[in-house]
C-alpha positions in Angstrom: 17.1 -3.2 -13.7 17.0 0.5 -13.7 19.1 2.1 -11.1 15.8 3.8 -9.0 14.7 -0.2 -8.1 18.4 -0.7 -5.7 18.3 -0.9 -2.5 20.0 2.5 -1.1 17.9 4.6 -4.6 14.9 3.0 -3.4 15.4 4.6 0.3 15.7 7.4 -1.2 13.0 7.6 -3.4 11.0 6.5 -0.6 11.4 9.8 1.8 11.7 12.2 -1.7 8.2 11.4 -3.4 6.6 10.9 0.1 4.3 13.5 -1.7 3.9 11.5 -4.8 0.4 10.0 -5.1 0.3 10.0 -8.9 2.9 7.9 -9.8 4.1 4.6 -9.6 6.2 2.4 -7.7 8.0 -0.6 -8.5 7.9 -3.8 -6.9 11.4 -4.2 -5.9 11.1 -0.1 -5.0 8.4 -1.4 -2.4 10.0 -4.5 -1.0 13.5 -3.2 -0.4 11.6 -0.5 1.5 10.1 -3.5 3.5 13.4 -4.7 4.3 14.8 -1.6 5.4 12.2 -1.2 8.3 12.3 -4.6 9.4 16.1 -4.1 9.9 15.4 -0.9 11.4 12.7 -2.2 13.9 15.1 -5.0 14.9 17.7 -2.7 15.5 15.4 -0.3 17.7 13.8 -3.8 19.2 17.3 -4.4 20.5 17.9 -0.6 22.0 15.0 -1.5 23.4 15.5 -4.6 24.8 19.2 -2.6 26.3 16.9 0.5 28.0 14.1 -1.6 30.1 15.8 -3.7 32.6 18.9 -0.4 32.3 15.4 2.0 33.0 14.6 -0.6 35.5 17.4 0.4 37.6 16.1 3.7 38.2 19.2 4.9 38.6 18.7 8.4 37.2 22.4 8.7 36.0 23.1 10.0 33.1 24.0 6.5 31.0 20.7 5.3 31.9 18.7 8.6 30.9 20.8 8.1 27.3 19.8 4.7 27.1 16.0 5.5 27.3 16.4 8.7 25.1 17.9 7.0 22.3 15.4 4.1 22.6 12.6 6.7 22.2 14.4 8.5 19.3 14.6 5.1 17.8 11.3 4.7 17.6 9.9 8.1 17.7 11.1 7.8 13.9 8.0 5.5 13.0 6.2 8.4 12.9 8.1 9.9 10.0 7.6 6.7 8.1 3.5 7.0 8.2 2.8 9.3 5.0 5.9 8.2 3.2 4.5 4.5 3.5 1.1 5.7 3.0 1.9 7.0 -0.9 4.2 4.3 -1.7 1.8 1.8 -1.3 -0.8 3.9 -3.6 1.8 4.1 -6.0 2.4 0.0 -5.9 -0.9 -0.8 -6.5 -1.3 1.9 -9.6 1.9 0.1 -10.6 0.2 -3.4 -10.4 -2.8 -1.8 -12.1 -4.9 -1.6 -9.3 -7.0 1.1 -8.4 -5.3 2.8 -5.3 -9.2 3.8 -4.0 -8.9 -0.7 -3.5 -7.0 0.0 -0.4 -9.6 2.0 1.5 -12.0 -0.7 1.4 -9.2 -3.2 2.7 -8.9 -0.8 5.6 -12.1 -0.6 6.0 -13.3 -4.3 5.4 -10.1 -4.6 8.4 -11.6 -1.9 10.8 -15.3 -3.6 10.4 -14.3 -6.6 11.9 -13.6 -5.9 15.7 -17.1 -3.2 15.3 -19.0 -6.3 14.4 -17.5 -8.5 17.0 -18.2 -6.4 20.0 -21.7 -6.0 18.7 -22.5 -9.3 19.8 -21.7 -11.3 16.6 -19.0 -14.3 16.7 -15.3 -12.8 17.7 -13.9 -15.0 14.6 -15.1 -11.6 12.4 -12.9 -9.8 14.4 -10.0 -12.0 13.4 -10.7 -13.2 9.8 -12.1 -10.3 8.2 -8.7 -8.6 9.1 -6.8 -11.6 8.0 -8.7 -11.8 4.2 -7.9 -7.8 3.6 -4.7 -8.0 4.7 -3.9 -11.6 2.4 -5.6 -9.5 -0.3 -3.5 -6.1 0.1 -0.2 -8.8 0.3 -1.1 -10.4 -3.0 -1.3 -6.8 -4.9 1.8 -6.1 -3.4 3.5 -9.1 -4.7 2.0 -8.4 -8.4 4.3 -7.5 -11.2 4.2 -4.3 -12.4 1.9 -4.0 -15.6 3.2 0.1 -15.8 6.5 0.2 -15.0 7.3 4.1 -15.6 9.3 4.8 -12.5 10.3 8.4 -11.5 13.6 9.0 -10.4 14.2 11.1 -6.8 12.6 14.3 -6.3 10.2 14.5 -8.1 10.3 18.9 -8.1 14.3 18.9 -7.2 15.2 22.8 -6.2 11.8 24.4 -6.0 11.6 28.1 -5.0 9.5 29.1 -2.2 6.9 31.2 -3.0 6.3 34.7 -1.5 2.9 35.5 -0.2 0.9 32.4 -1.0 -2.5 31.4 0.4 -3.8 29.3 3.0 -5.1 26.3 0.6 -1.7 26.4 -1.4 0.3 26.5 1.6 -1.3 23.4 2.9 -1.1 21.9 -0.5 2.6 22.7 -1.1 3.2 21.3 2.7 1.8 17.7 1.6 2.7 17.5 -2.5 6.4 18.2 -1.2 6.3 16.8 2.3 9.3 14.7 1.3 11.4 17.1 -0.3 14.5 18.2 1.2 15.8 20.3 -1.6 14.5 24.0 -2.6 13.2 26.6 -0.3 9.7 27.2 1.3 8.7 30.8 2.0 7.6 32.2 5.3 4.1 32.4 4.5 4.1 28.7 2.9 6.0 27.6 6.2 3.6 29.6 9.0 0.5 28.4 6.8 1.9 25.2 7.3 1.8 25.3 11.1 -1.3 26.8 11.4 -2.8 23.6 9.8 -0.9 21.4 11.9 -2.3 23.2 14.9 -5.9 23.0 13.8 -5.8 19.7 13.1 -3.9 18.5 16.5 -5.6 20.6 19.3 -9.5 19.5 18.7 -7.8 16.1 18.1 -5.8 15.9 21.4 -8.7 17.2 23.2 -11.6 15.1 21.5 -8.8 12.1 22.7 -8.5 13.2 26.4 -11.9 13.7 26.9 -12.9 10.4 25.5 -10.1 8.9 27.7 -11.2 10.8 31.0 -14.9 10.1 30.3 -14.4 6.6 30.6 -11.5 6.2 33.2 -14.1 8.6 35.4 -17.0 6.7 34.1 -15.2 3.6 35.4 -13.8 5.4 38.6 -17.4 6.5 39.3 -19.4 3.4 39.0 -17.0 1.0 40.5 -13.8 2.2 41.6 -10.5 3.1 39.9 -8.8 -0.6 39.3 -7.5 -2.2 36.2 -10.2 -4.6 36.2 -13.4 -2.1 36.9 -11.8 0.1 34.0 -11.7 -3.0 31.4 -15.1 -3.9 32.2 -16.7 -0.5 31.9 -15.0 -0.2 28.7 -16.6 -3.7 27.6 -19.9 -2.5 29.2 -19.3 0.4 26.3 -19.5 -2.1 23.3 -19.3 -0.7 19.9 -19.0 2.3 21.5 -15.8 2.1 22.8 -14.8 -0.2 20.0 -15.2 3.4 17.7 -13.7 5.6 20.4 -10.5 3.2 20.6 -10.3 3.3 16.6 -10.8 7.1 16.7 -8.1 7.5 18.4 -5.7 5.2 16.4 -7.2 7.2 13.4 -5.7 10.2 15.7 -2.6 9.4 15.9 -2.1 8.4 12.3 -3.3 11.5 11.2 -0.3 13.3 13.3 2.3 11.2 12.0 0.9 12.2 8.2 2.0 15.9 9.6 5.4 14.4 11.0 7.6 14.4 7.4 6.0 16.9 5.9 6.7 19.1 9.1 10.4 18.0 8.9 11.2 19.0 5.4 9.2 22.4 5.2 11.5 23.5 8.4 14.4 22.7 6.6 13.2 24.1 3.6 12.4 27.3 5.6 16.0 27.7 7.3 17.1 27.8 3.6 14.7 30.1 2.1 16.1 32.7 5.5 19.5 32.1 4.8 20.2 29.7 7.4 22.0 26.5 6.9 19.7 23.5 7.8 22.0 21.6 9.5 21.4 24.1 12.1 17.8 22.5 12.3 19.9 19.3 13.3 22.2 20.8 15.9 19.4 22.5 17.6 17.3 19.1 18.3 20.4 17.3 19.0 21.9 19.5 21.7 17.6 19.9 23.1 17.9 16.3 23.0 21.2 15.9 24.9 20.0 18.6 27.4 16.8 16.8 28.0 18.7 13.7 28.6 20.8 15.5 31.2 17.7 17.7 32.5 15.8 14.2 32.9 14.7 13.7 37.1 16.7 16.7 37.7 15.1 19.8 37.0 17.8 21.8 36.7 16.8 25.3 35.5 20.1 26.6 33.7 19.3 23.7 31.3 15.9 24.2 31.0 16.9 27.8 30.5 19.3 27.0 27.9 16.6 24.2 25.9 14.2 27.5 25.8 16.4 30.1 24.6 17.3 27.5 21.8 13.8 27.0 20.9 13.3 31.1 21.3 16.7 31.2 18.3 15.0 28.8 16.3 11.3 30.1 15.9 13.2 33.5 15.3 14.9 31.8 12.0 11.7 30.3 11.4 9.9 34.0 11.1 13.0 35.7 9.0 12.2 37.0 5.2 13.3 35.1 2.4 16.8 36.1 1.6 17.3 35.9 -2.1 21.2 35.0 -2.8 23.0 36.4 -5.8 22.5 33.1 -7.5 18.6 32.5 -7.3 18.3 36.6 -8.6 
């Protein structure tokens, strides 16, 4: 068995080609990554199970604003694990020889279910359609693989930043290496990066609270602002709503796309300015530990502090390439 289908490679591999789309994937490369985050959600299932009745308390000491921090880190990391996911899948089912393009219409032939149900057909489409593409994407997962050319981590280990690049190659360097830890990313490549992220998340956040308002006031309007008035205004909606609520799943699984690749062009951008990337780390941990401290309190030397920190790092962020004597 080649050395890229163990266990800790395969984790590996997993965050490295999280831009990868082209390749292929292995089944034990697939499956060990399965295991991983089933460990990993029973391990934040627990933390989580330790913060609610500690949360409960409501306390506001310090232990119990720790708990519920590191139960929301815990599983604030889900959201790195969404594009990642998304391209090894692809890369399993080129591997088993299936066309990747097979698990849109499984999504898809999922997603149609619950639309046809709340248009008045039986609700046994909203559970078995679901049911069929996912015992259909399960069975391509478990296929051998008929190509098994597997590409060892990175896939572009070390590459340079480039000075001065476009907005279109900047957006394409932020996805194609949104895994990559190692190399540098330019300032322009870095800023371009952002600017997409922005223009994709602000009309998205406020398509998603508008749609929310519009039916909580729709709801508050017509009968009155209770739990029950609210779910059946929303049923009164039909396939309306059905789309809205999918909309804005399809939101939020767009953002957490942006989540990796965000992660690796910062540190790729501290390096590129000369800045050690561990710095990157120390900076959200200590913002972390001061929000935890901050939390119910609203202290303003702390807040002060969290700002300045943020103010230090956007300055790294902005700082020219600096070009060591070694990458001359």
């Amino acid at each position: 068995m080649k050395r890229e289908n163990d266990f800790g490679p395969a984790i590996k591999d997993f965050f490295f080609r999280a831009g990868d789309f082209k390749g292929v994937s292995s089944r034990p490369q697939f499956w060990w990554l399965f295991l991983a985050q089933v460990l990993y959600g029973f391990v934040a299932g627990v933390l989580l199970g330790i913060a609610n009745p500690v949360y409960s308390l409501n306390t506001h000491s310090f232990g119990n604003s720790l708990v519920t921090t590191l139960a929301t880190l815990a599983f604030s990391v889900f959201a790195y694990l969404g594009y990642p996911q998304l391209s090894l899948t692809l890369r399993r089912y080129r591997d088993a020889k299936v066309s990747p393009w097979w698990y849109l219409v499984l999504v898809v032939v999922g997603l149609v279910g619950p639309i046809l149900a709340v248009s008045g057909l039986s609700w046994w489409l909203a559970l078995l359609l679901p049911l069929l593409a996912g015992l259909v994407n399960l069975v391509i997962l478990v296929l051998p693989s008929r190509k098994q050319e597997v590409t060892p981590f990175p896939v572009q280990p070390g590459t340079r930043g480039t000075l001065g690049v476009s907005f279109g190659t900047g957006v394409k360097d932020f996805f194609l290496r949104g895994g990559d830890f190692t190399g540098t990313s330019s300032r322009s490549q870095y800023w371009w990066s952002i600017l997409f992220a922005v223009l994709v998340i602000f009309p998205t956040f406020i398509f998603m609270l508008f749609s929310i308002v519009a039916m909580v006031v729709g709801s508050a309007v017509m009968k009155g602002m209770t739990p029950e008035n609210i779910n059946s205004f929303v049923s009164s909606l039909g396939v309306g709503a059905m789309i809205i609520v999918l909309l804005i799943l399809a939101i939020f699984y767009a953002w957490s796309m942006l989540a990796l690749p965000a992660l690796t062009v910062g540190w790729r951008r501290f390096k590129d300015a000369g800045v050690s990337p561990w710095w990157l780390v120390a900076f959200t941990v200590v913002s972390g530990f001061l929000s935890t401290i901050d939390r119910d309190n609203g202290n303003m030397v702390l807040s002060l502090i969290s700002l300045l920190l943020l103010i230090v790092q956007i300055v790294i962020l902005a700082l020219p390439t600096k070009f060591r004597d070694d990458e001359a």
